[in-house]
N, C-alpha and C positions, 0 to 999 in steps of 0.2 A: 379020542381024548389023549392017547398016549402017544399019536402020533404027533399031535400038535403040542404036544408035552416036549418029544425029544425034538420038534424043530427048533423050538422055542431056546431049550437049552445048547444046542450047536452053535445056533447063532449068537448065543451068550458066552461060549466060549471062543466062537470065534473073536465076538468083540476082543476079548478080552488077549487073545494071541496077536490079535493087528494091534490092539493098544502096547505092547510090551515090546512086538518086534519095531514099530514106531518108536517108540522112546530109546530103545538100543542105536538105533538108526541115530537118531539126533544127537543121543552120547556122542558117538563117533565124529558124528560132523562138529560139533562144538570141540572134542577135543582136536580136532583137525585145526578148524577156525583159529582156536585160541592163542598159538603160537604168534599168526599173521595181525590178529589184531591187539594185540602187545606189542608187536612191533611196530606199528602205526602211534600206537599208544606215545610209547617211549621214544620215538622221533621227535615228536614235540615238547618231550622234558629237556631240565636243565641235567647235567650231568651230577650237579650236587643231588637233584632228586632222586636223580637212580641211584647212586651210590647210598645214602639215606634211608630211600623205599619210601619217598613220601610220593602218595599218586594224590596228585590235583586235576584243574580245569587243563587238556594239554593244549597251549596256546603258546608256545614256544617256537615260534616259524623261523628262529634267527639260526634253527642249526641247518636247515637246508639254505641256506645263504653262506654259511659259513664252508657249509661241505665243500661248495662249488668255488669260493673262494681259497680255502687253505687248501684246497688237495685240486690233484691237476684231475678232479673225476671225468669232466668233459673228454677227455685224450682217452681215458678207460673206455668210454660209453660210446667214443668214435671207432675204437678200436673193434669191440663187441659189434658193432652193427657190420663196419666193412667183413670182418672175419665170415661171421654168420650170414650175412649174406652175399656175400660169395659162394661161400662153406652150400648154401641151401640153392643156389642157383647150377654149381657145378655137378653136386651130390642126386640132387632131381634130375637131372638134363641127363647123366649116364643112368641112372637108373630107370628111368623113363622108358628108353632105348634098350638098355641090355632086360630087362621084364617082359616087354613087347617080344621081345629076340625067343626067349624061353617060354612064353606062352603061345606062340605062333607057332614059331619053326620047331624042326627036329634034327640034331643034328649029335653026331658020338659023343655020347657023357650027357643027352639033358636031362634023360631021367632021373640022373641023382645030380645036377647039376643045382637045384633049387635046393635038396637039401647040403649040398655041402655050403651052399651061401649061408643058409638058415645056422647052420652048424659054427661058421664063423663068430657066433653072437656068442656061444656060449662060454669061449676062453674069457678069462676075468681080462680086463683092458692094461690092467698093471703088470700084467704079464711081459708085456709089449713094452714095456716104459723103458726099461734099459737098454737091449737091444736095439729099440728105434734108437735111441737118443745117443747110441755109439756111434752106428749108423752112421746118421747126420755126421756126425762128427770127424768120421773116415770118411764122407765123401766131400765133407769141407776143405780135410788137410787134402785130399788128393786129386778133386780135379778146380777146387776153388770155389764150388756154389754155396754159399751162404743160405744155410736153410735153417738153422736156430736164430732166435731172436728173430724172425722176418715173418710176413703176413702169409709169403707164401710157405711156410713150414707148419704152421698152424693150418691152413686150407687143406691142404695137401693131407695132414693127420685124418682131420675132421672127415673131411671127405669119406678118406679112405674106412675109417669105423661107421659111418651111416650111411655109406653106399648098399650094405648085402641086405641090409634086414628092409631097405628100401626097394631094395628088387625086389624082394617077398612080397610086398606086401602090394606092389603094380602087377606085379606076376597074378593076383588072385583078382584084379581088376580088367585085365585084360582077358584071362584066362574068359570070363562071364560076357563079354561082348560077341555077339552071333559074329561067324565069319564071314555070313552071307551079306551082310553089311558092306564088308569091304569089296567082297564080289560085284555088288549091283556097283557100286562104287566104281571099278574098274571097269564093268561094261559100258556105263557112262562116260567114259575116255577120260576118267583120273590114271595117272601112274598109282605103283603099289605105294610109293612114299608122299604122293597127295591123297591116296586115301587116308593114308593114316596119321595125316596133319589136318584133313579137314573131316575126317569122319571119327576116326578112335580117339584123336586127343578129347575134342568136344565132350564126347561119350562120357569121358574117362577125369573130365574135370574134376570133380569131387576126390577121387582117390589121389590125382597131383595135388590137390588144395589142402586134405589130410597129409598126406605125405610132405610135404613140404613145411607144414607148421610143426610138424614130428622133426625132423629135422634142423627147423633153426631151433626148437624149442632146447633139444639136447646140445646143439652147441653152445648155444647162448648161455648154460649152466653148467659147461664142465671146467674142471678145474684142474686136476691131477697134469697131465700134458700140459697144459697153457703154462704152469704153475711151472714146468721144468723146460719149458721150447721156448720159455722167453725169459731174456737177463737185464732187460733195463723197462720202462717205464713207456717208450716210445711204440709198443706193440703190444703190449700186455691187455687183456680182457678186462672187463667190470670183474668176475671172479676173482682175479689177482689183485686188481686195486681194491676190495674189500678185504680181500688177506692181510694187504699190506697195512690197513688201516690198525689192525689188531695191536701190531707191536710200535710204529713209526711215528703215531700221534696219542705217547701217555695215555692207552684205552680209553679213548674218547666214546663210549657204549652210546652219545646220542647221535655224533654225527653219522657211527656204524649202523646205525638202527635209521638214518635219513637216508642211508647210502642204500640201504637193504630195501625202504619202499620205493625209490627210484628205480632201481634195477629190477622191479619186477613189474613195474609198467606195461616198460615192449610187449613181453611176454602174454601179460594180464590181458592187454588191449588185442594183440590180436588172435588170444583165444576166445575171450569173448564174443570181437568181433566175428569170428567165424566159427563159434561154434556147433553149429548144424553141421558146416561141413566138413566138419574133424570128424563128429562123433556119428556121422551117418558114413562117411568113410570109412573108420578103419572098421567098423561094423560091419560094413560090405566087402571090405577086404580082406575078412577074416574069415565070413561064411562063404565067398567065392573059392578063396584057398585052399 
């Protein structure tokens, strides 16, 4: 009796500890949620309403019409996709290669060769802000290359800050692939560089397909560098063309708030779309490493 007393009671308490950490759980997600769906909200208000605080039916669609019309957003959201994907095709393609490189081979310096990449992540990015952007500017006056305000000064950035932590994380992908693979590979009469276009890339898909939406994903959202590597309109990101919204058109809070669910489309669509293979990616590339 006393045993089926105390099961009785565990399992009443357990109820009762999954009921409590469940509702903490959903706090969070609702306070997570709440920001993003106000700002859907208020996309479809008039600006008199927000300014007011009168929330109605939001059926207001004339401010994404208007967005697209009064502000050059299209040129912003041209700009964000060439950068980033470029940004995401360069950034993969050497990290791909220099990962494979470090979890293969052996050569002076690799044993701390992965942590000094990894070690690279941890200086703050502002650090770097002035120094680059003199930089630029010293090798504009001195050999003539235009690399502020241009697509390739921004790539070139981007790259260079999501290249290391991208070898990491191919480094712990590669690292888990037998090598006997490439072996039977080779005795089959592949070279070493057809094995490893027809046998490890394959393998290793998921952890390009994670990495790679890691990648646009951070560029597609940085602002700081965009914000100072570009001086006109003609280069500049969706980040910048939403800054500029702020001050340039009398706080117009509905077309900023049209601007803001636009710009999270890309993004939105192809994490959803791929979300299996982000999150069973970096999962895998976390416990290989």
């Amino acid at each position: 009796m006393n045993k089926t007393k105390s099961l009785s009671e565990y399992k009443r308490r357990k109820r009762i500890i999954d009921g409590i950490g469940t509702a903490i759980v959903w706090l969070f997600v609702i306070a997570a949620l709440f920001p993003i769906a106000w700002m859907i909200l208020t996309s479809f208000m008039t600006q008199s309403d927000i300014a007011t605080g009168r929330i109605g039916i939001p059926n207001h669609w004339k401010n994404y019409v208007d967005m697209w019309k009064n502000v050059d957003f299209f040129n912003y959201f041209k700009n964000s996709v060439i950068v980033c994907g470029i940004t995401t095709v360069v950034a993969l393609g050497i990290a791909t290669f220099a990962g494979y490189a470090v979890a293969r081979f052996k050569f002076p310096g690799s044993g701390i060769f992965g942590a000094a990449v990894l070690a690279t992540q941890m200086v703050p990015g502002i650090m770097f802000l002035l120094p680059l952007y003199l930089m630029f500017i010293k090798i504009q006056d001195t050999l003539g290359i235009q690399i502020i305000n241009t697509y390739a000064g921004l790539i070139l950035v981007y790259s260079a800050f999501y290249i290391p932590f991208s070898i990491w994380i191919l480094r712990g992908f590669f690292a888990g692939i037998p090598k006997e693979l490439e072996e039977a590979a080779i005795i089959d009469g592949c070279s070493g560089f057809e094995a490893f276009l027809k046998v490890i890339l394959p393998i290793a898909r998921i952890g390009l397909i994670a990495t790679g939406i890691y990648i646009f994903l951070m560029a597609w959202d940085e602002l700081l560098f965009a914000w100072v590597l570009t001086t006109s309109s003609d280069v500049a990101t969706i980040p910048v063309g939403i800054r500029l919204y702020v001050g340039n058109y009398q706080n117009r809070y509905d077309l900023l708030m049209a601007a803001g669910c636009v710009t999270t489309l890309p993004p939105l669509m192809i994490f959803f779309g791929l979300q299996k293979q982000f999150i069973s990616g970096m999962t895998a590339g976390a416990v290989k490493a």
